[in-house]
VEXDREN-2710 file (C-alpha; in Angstrom, 1 decimal):
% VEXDREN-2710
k/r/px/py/pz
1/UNK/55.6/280.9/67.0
2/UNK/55.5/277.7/69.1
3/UNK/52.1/277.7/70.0
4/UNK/51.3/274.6/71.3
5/UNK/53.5/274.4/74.4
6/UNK/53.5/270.9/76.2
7/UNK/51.5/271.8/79.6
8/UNK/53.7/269.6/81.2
9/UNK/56.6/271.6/80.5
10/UNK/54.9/274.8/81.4
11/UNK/54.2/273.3/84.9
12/UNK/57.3/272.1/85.5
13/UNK/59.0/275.3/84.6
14/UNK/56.4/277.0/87.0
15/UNK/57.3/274.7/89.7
16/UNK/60.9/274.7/89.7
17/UNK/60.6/278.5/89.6
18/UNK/58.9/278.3/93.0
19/UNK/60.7/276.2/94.4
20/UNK/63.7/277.8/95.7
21/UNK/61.8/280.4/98.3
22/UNK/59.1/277.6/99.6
23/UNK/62.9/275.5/100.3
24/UNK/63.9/278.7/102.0
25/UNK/60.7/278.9/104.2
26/UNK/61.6/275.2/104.7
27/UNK/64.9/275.6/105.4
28/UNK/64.9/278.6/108.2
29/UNK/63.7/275.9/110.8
30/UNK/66.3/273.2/110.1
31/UNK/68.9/275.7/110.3
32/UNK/68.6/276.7/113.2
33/UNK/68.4/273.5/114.5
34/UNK/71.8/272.4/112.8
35/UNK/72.9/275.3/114.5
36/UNK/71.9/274.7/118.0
37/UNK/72.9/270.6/117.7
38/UNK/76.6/272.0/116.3
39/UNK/76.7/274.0/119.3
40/UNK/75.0/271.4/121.6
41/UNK/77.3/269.1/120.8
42/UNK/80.7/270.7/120.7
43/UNK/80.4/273.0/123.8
44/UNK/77.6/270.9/125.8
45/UNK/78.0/267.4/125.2
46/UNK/76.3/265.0/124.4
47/UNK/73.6/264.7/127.2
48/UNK/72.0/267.9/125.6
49/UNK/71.6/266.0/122.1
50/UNK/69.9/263.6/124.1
51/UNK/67.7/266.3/125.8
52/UNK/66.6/267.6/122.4
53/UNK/66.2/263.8/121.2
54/UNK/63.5/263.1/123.7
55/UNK/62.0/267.3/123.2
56/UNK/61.5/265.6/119.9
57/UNK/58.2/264.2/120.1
58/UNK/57.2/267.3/121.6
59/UNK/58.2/269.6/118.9
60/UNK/56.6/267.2/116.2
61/UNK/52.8/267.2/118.4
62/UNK/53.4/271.8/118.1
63/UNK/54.3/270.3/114.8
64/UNK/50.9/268.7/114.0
65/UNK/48.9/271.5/115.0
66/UNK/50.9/274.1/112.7
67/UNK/50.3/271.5/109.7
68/UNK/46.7/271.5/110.4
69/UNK/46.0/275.1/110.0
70/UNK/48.8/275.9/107.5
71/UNK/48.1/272.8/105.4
72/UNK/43.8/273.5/105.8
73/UNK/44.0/277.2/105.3
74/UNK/46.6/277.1/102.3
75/UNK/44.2/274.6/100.6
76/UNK/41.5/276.4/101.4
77/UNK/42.6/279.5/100.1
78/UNK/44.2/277.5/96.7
79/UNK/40.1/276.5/96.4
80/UNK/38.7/279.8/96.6
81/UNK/41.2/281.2/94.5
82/UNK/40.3/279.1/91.8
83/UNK/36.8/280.0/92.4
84/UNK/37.6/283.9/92.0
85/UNK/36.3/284.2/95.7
86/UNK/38.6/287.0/97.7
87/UNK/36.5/287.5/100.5
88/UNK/36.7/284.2/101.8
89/UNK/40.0/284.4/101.1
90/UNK/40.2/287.3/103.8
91/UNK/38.3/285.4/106.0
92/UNK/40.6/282.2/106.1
93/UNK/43.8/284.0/106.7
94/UNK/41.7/285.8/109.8
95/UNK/40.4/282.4/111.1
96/UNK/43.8/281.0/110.6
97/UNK/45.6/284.0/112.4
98/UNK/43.3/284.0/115.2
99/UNK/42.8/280.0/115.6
100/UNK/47.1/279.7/115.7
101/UNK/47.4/282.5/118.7
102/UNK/45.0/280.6/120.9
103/UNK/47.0/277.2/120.4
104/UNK/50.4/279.1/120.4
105/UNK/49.3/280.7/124.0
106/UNK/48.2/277.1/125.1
107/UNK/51.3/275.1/124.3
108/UNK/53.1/277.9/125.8
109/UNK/50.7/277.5/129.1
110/UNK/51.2/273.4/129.0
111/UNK/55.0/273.8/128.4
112/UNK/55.9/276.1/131.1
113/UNK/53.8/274.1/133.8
114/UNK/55.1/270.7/132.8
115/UNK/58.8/272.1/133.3
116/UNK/58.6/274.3/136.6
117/UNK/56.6/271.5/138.0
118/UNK/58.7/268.6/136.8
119/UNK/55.4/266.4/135.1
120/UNK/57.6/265.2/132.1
121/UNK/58.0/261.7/133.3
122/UNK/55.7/260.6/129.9
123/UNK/58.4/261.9/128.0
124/UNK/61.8/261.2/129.6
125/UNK/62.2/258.4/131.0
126/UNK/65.8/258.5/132.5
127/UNK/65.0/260.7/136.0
128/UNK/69.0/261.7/135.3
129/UNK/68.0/263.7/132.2
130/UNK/64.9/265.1/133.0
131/UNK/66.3/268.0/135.1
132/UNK/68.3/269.0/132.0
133/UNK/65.1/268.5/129.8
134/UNK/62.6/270.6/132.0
135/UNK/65.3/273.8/131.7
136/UNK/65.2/272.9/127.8
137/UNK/61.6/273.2/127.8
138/UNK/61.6/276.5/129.5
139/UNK/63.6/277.9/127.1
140/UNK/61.6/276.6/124.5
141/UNK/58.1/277.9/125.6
142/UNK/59.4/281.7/124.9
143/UNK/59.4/280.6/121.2
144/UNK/56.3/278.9/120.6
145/UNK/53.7/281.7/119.8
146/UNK/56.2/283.0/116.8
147/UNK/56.7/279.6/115.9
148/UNK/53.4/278.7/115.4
149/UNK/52.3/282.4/113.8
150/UNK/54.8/282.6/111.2
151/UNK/54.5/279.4/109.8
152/UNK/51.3/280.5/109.2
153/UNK/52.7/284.0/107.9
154/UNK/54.8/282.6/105.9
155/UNK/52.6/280.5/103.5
156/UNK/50.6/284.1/103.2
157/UNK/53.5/285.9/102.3
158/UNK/53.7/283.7/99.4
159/UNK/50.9/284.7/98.3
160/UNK/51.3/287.9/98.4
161/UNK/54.1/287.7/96.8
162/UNK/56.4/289.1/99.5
163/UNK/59.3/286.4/98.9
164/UNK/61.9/288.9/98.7
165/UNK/61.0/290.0/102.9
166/UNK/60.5/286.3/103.9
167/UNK/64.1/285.7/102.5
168/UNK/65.4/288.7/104.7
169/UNK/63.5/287.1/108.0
170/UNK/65.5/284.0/107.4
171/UNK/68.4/285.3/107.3
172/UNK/67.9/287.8/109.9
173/UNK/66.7/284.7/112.1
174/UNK/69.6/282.6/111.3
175/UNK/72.3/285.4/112.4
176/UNK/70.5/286.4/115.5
177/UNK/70.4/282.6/116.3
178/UNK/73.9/282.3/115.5
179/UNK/74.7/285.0/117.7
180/UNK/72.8/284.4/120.7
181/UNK/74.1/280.7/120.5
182/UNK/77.3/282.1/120.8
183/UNK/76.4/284.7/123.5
184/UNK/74.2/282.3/125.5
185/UNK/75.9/278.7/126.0
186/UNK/79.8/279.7/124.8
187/UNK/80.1/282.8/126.7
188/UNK/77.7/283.1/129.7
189/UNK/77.5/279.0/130.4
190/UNK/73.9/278.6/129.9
191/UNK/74.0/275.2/128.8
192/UNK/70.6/273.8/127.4
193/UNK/68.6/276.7/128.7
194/UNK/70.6/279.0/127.3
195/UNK/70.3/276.9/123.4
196/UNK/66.4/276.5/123.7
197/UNK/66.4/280.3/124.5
198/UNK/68.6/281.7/121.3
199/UNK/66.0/279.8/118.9
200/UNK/62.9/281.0/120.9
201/UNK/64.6/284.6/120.7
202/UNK/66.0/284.2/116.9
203/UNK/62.1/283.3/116.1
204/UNK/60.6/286.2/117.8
205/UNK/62.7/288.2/115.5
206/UNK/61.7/286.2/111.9
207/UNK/58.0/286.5/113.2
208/UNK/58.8/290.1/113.6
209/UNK/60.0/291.0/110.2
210/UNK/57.0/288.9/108.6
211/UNK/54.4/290.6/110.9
212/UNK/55.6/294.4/109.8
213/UNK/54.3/293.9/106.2
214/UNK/50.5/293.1/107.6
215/UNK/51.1/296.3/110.5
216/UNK/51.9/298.1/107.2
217/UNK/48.7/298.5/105.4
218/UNK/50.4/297.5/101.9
219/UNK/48.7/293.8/102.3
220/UNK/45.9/292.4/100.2
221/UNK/45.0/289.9/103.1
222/UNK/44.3/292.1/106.7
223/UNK/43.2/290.7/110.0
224/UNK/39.5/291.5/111.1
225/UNK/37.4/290.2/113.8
226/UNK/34.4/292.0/111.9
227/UNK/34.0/289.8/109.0
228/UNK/35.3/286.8/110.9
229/UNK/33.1/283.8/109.5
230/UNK/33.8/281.0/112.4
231/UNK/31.9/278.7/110.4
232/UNK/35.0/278.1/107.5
233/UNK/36.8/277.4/110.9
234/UNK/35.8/273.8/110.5
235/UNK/35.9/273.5/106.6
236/UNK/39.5/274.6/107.9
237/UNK/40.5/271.9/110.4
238/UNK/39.0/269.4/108.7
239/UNK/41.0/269.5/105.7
240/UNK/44.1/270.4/107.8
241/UNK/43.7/267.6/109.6
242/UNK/44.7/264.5/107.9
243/UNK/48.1/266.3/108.0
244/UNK/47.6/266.8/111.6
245/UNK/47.3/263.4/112.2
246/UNK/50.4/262.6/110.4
247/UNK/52.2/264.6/112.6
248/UNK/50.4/263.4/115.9
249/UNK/51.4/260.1/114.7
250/UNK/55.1/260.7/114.1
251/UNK/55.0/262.0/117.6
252/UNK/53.5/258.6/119.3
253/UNK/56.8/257.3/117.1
254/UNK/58.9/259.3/118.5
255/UNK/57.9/258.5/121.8
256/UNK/58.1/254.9/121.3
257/UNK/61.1/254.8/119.5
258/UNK/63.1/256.3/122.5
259/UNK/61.1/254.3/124.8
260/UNK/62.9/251.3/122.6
261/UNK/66.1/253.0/122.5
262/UNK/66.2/253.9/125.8
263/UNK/65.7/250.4/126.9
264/UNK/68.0/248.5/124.1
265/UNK/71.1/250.7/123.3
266/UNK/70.5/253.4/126.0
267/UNK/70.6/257.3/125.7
268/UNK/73.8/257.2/123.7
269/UNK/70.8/255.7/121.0
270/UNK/68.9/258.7/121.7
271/UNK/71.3/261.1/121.1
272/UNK/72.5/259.7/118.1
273/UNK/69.4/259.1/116.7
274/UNK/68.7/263.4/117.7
275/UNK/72.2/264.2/115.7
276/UNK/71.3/262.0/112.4
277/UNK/67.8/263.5/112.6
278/UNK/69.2/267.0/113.1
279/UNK/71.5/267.3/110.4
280/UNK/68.8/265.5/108.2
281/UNK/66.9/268.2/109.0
282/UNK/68.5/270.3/106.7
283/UNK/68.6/268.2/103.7
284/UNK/64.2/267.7/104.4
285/UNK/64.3/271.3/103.7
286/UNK/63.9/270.0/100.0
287/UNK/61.1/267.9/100.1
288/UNK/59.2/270.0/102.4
289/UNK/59.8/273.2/100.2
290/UNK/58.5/270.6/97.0
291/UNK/55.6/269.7/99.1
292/UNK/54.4/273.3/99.6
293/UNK/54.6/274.0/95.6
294/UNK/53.0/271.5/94.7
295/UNK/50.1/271.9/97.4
296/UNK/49.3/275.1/96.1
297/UNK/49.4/273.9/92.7
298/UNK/46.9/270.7/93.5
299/UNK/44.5/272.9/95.3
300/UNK/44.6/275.5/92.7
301/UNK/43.9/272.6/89.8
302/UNK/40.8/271.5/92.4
303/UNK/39.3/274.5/92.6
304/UNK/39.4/275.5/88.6
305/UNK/38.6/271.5/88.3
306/UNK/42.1/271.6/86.0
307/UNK/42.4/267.7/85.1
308/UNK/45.7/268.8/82.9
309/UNK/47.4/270.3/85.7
310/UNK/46.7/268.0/88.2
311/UNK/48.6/265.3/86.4
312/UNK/51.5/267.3/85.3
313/UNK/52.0/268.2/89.0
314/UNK/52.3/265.0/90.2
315/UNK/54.2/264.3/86.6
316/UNK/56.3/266.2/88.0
317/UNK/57.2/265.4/91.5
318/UNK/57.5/261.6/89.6
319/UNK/59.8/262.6/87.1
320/UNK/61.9/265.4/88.2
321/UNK/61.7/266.0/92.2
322/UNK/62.3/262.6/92.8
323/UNK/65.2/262.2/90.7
324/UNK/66.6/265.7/92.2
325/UNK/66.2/264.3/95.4
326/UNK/68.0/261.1/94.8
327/UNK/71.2/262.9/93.8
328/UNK/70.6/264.8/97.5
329/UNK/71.0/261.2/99.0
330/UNK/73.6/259.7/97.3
331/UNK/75.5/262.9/98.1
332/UNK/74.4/262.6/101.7
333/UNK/75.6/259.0/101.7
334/UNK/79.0/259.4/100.3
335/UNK/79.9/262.4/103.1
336/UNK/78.1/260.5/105.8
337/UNK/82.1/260.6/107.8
338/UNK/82.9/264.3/107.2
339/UNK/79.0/265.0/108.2
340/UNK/79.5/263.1/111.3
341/UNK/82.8/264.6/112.6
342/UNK/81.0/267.7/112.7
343/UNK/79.7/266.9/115.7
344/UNK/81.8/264.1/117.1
345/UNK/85.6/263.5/116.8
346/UNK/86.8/260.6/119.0
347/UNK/85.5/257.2/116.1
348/UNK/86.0/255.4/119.2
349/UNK/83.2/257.0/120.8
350/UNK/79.8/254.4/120.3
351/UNK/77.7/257.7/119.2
352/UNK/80.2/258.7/116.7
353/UNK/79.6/255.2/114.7
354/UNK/75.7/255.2/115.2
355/UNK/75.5/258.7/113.9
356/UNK/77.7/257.8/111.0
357/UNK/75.4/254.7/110.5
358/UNK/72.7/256.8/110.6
359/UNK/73.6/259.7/107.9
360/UNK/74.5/256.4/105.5
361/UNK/70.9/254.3/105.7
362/UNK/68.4/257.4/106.8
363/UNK/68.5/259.4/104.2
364/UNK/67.6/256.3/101.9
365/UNK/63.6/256.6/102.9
366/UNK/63.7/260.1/101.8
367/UNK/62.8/259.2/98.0
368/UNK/60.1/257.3/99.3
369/UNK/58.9/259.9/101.5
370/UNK/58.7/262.2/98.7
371/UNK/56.0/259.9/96.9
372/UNK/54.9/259.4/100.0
373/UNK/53.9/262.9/101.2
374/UNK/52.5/264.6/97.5
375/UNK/50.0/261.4/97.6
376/UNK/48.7/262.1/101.1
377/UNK/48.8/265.9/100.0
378/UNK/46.8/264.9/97.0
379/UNK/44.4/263.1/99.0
380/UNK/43.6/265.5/101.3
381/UNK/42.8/267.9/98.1
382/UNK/40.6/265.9/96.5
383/UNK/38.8/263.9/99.4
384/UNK/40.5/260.5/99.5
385/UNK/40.0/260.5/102.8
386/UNK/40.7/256.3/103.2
387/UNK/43.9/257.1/101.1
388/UNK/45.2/259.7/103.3
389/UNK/44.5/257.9/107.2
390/UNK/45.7/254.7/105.6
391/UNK/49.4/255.8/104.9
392/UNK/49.6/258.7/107.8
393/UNK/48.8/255.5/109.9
394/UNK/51.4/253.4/108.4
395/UNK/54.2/256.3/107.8
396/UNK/53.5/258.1/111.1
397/UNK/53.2/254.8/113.5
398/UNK/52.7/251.5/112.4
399/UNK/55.4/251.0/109.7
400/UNK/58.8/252.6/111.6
401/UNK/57.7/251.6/115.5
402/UNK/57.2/248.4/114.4
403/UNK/60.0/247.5/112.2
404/UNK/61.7/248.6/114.7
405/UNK/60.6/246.8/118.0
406/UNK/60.6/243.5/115.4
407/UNK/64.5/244.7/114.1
408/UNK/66.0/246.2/117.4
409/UNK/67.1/243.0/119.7
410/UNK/69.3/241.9/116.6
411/UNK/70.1/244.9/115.1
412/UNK/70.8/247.4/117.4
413/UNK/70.8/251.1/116.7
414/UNK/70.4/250.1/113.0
415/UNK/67.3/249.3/113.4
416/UNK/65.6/252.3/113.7
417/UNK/67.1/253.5/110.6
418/UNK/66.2/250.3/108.6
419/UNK/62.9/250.5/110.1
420/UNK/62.3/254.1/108.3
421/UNK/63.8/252.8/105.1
422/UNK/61.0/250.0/105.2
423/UNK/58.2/252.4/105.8
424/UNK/59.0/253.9/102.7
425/UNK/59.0/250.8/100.5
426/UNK/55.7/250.2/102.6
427/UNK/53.7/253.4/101.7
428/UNK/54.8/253.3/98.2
429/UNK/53.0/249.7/97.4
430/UNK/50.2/250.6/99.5
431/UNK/49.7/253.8/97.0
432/UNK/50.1/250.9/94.3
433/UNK/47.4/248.8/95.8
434/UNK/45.0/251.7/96.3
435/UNK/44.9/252.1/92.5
436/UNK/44.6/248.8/91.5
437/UNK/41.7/248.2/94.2
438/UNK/40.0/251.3/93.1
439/UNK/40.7/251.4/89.2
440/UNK/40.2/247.4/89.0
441/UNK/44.0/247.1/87.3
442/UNK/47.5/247.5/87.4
443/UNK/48.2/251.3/87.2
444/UNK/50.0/252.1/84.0
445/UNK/50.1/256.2/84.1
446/UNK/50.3/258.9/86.5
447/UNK/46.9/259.0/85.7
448/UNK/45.8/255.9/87.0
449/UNK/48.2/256.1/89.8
450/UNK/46.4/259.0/90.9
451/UNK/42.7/257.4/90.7
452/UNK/41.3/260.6/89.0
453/UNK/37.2/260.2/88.2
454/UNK/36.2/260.3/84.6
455/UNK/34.0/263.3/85.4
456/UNK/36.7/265.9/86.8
457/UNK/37.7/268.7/84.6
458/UNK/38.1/268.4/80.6
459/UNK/40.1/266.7/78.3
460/UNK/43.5/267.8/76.3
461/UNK/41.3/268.0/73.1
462/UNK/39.3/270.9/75.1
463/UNK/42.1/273.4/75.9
464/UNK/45.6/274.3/75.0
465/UNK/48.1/275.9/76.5
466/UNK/50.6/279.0/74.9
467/UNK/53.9/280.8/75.7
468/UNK/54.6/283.8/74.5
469/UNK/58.5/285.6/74.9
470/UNK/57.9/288.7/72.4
471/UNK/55.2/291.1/71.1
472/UNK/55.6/289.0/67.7
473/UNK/54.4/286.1/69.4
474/UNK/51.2/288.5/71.3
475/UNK/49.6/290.1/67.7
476/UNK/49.2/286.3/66.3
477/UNK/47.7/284.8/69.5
478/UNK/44.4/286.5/68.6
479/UNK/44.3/284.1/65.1
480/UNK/44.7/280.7/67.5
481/UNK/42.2/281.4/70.3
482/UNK/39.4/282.4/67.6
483/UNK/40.0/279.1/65.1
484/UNK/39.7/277.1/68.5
485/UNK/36.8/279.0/69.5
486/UNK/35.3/278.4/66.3
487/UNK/35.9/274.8/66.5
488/UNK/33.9/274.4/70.1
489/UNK/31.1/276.2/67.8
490/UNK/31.8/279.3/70.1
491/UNK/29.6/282.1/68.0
492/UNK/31.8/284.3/65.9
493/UNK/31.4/287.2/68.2
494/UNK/32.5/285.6/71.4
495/UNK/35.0/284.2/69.2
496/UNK/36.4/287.4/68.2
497/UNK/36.6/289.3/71.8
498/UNK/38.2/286.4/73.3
499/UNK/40.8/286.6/71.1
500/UNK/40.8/290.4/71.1
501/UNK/40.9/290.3/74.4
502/UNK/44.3/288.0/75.1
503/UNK/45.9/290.1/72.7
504/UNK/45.4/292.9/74.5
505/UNK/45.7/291.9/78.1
506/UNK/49.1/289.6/76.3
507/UNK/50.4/292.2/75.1
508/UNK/50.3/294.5/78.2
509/UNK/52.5/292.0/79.9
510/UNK/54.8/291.4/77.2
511/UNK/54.9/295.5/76.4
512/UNK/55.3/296.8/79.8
513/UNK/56.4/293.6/82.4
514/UNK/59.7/292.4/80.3
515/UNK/60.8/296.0/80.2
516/UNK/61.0/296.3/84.1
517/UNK/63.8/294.4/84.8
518/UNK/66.8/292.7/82.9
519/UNK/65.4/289.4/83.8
520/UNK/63.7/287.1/81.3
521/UNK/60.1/286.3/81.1
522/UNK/57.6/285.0/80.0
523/UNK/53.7/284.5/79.4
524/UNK/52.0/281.3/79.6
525/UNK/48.3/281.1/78.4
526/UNK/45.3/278.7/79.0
527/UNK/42.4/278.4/77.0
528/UNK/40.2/276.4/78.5
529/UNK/36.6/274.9/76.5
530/UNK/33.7/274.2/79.2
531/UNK/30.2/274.0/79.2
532/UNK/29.7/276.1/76.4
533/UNK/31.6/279.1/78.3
534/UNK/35.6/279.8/77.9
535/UNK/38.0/280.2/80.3
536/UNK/41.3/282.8/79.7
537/UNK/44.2/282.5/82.0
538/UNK/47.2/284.3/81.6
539/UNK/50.3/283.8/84.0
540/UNK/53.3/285.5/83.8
541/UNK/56.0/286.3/86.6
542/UNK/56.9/290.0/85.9
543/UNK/56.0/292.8/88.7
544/UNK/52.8/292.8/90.0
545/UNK/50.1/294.7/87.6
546/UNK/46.5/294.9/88.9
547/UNK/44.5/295.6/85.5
548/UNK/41.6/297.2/87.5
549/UNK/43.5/299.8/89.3
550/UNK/44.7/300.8/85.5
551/UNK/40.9/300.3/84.1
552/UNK/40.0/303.2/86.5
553/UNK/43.0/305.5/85.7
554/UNK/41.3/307.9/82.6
555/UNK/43.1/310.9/81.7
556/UNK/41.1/313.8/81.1
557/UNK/43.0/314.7/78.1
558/UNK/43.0/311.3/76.5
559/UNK/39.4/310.3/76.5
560/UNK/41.2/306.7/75.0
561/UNK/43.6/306.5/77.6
562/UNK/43.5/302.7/79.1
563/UNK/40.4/302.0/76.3
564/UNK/41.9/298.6/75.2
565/UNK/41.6/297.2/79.3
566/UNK/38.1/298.6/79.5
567/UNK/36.9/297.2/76.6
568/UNK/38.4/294.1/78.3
569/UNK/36.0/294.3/81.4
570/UNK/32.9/295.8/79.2
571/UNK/32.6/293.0/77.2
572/UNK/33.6/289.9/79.2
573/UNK/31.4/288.0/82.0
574/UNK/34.1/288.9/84.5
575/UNK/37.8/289.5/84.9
576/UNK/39.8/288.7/88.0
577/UNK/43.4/288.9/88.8
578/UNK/45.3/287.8/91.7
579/UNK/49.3/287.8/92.6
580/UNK/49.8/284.0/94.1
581/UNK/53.6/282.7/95.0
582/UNK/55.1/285.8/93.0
583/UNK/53.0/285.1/90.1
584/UNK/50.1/287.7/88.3
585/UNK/47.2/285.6/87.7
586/UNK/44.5/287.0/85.2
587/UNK/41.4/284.7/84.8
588/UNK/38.9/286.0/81.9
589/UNK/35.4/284.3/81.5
590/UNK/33.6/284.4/78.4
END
């Protein structure tokens, strides 16, 4: 048996095997806007990418107050989950629930009266476009509450391990938005009203299908105004908010970036600026999906004070997501012509070479914006509050507005792309600097890098870390987790049951969770060595098995039926289980 198991390798395994449905959740939002641009484009024209250029900035400030309750209540909710604390749990996804109606009813409110009444002059400049823009923005306003719920949905479904019903509201959302884009601007003529509406109307529908599983009753996590603790509101907001800001500062960008367009290439800029961005969109899907892994698994290591797992996340992102997403570029690059005559077919046509321009030098800042993003994610974890205004600042603002008013009256249109490039190569020395200011040296790991205090968590020497494929494998684990016990000076007892009790908790996995299915599993294992107390984990990703519901199940005519489970919970100082992004979670203190 291959007992010790690299923990690096068990994490990246973990996160690669999350990643595909957090891409997904990513993804439904850039899909349908590749479909409405394909459709605004080729049966519109190009005023209407202009329209949704300039809705941009817009959409990105709706944007920035999603984040902040997604990213605080996700975070939030990783904490307390490390801490074994389920009410609270309850209580966030309440707050969260309740907090992202009232703003989705406001927006919807502030939309609606700034396009019946015409005050958009703040945001479009060109009085030629603005009729077109306040019908976009009508259109638009039916959408927001879903919008802004099942984000938040969404990252509990993960939880709750209800991946396989997200993936059916994405695609259900992505044909009805197909469809109505089809019914609403080819056959009745409703031009940008009508492609506003189809996404509003395809995202009542994904909200829809997501909603059904809470109106079910077959949820862990339920809304309640009873137990409603407005207090963690602000814990909430105030971890969400870094993000927040990020967002409220790409949406000053955006605004001054087409303020620069507008004024130095003209609206053709704007629009081709919207297609680049647009298509783009699809291909951010990726880092946006790695993002949301690896937040759960940095607020998760926080909350169990993991030091391990905290650098073999970022490990991670460093050595494998970033080289995954480098091959996405270069691909990106080398079909930036096919990409572009998607949308536009005359190459004599000035948007049809700034768009092409754009799909070759854009997507070079996305590496960057992958390091870019997990560091201000990491700050916001673990309180490096400096960290995290500093480069939201610089990557939301400072860095792409300004390389791009110094860049633009010799450049061009190419300026704004360059200018985003150079943001990237910006943030990432600034993250350099940070650690050599606050570790007094040059950063040479991950580590470093990551300016982790000497007092967090415990050292490789004070846990270890299984896998187990097989039964085999299960019935020697016992032997392992008592000679370590015994050599933290652990008594003999404590010793024993530990290992006694990973056998037996093991071995229910391995016994009746590989048999379910014909897919192949496994069972990683934590021991973890602190304060004189030890800390089980087991993690495996076979159904979901809830070890008190069995621990209550005794048979009347088998007085031994279940015994090895309640021996479990009679002897330890508590067992807890949870099912986090399709994953069983057992956590047994000694």
């Amino acid at each position: 048996m291959k007992t010790h198991i690299p923990s690096s390798q068990i994490v990246t395994l973990l996160m690669f095997r999350l990643l595909p449905i957090q891409i997904l959740l990513a993804l439904i939002g850039s899909v349908n806007g590749v479909v409405s641009s394909l459709f605004a484009s080729n049966a519109v024209g190009s005023e209407a990418m202009t329209v949704a250029g300039f809705f941009g900035p817009v959409s990105m400030f709706l944007g920035a107050l999603s984040t902040m309750l997604v990213g605080g209540s996700q975070i939030l909710c990783g904490k307390y989950m490390g801490r074994n604390l389920v009410e609270k749990m309850q209580n966030v996804f309440s707050l969260d629930l309740a907090i992202s109606a009232l703003v989705g009813c406001l927006f919807t409110v502030f939309l609606l009266l700034t396009s019946v009444f015409d005050l958009n002059a703040f945001v479009v400049r060109d009085p030629a476009v603005r009729p077109a823009y306040n019908q976009y923005g009508l259109g638009q306003a039916v959408g927001i509450l879903p919008t802004v719920l099942s984000a938040q949905l969404a990252a509990f479904l993960s939880l709750e391990n209800q991946t396989r019903r997200t993936t059916v509201a994405s695609i259900i959302c992505i044909a009805v938005n197909i469809l109505l884009n089809y019914l609403f601007v080819i056959v009745l003529r409703m031009g940008v009203f009508g492609l506003a509406l189809a996404t509003s109307l395809s995202m009542w529908c994904f909200f829809l299908v997501e909603a059904l599983y809470y109106l079910s009753g077959k949820s862990t996590l339920r809304f309640t105004f009873r137990r409603m603790q407005w207090r963690d509101s602000a814990e909430m907001m105030k971890i969400g908010l870094p993000g927040a800001i990020g967002n409220g500062y790409q949406t000053l960008r955006g605004l001054i970036v087409n303020s620069l367009l507008t004024t130095h290439v003209g609206s053709v800029g704007v629009s081709a600026f919207a297609t680049s961005g647009s298509l783009l969109g699809f291909f951010w899907s990726i880092p946006i999906g790695m993002l949301a892994v690896s937040r759960m698994m940095f607020s998760v290591s926080i909350g169990e004070e993991d030091r391990q797992t905290l650098i073999d996340t970022m490990r991670t992102v460093l050595h494998r997501y970033l080289p995954l997403m480098c091959a996405v570029v270069a691909m990106i690059v080398a079909a930036a012509v096919p990409l572009t005559r998607l949308y536009y077919r005359d190459p004599s046509d000035p948007v049809y070479e700034m768009t092409m321009w754009g799909l070759r030098i854009l997507p070079l800042c996305m590496p960057f914006s992958v390091i870019c993003m997990h560091f201000i994610c990491f700050g916001q974890v673990s309180g490096k509050q400096a960290l995290v205004h500093i480069l939201a600042a610089l990557d939301g603002v400072i860095c792409v507005a300004g390389f791009t008013a110094l860049l633009i009256p010799g450049m061009g249109m190419n300026s704004v792309y360059v200018a985003n490039v150079l943001n990237g190569v910006v943030t990432t020395l600034v993250i350099i600097f940070y650690s050599l200011i606050m570790n007094k040296k040059f950063p040479r790991s991950i580590e470093d890098l990551m300016v982790i205090p000497d007092r967090f968590g415990v050292t490789e020497k004070d846990r270890i870390s299984l896998s187990l494929h097989s039964m085999e494998e299960v019935i020697r684990i016992s032997k392992t987790i008592q000679e370590f016990c015994l050599e933290k000076g652990i008594d003999k007892r404590r010793a024993f049951l530990a290992g006694l009790s990973m056998e037996e908790m093991a071995g229910n996995v391995v016994s009746h969770g590989f048999e379910e299915d014909t897919k192949k599993h496994s069972v990683d294992v934590r021991v973890v060595y602190k304060d004189n107390g030890l800390i089980l984990r087991i993690t495996d990703d076979c159904r979901a098995f809830d070890p008190e519901t069995r621990r209550k199940i005794v048979d009347s005519d088998d007085p031994f039926s279940n015994i090895g489970i309640r021996m479990v919970y009679d002897t330890a100082a508590s067992v807890h289980y949870q099912s986090v992004l399709g994953l069983n979670v057992l956590t047994i203190t000694f």
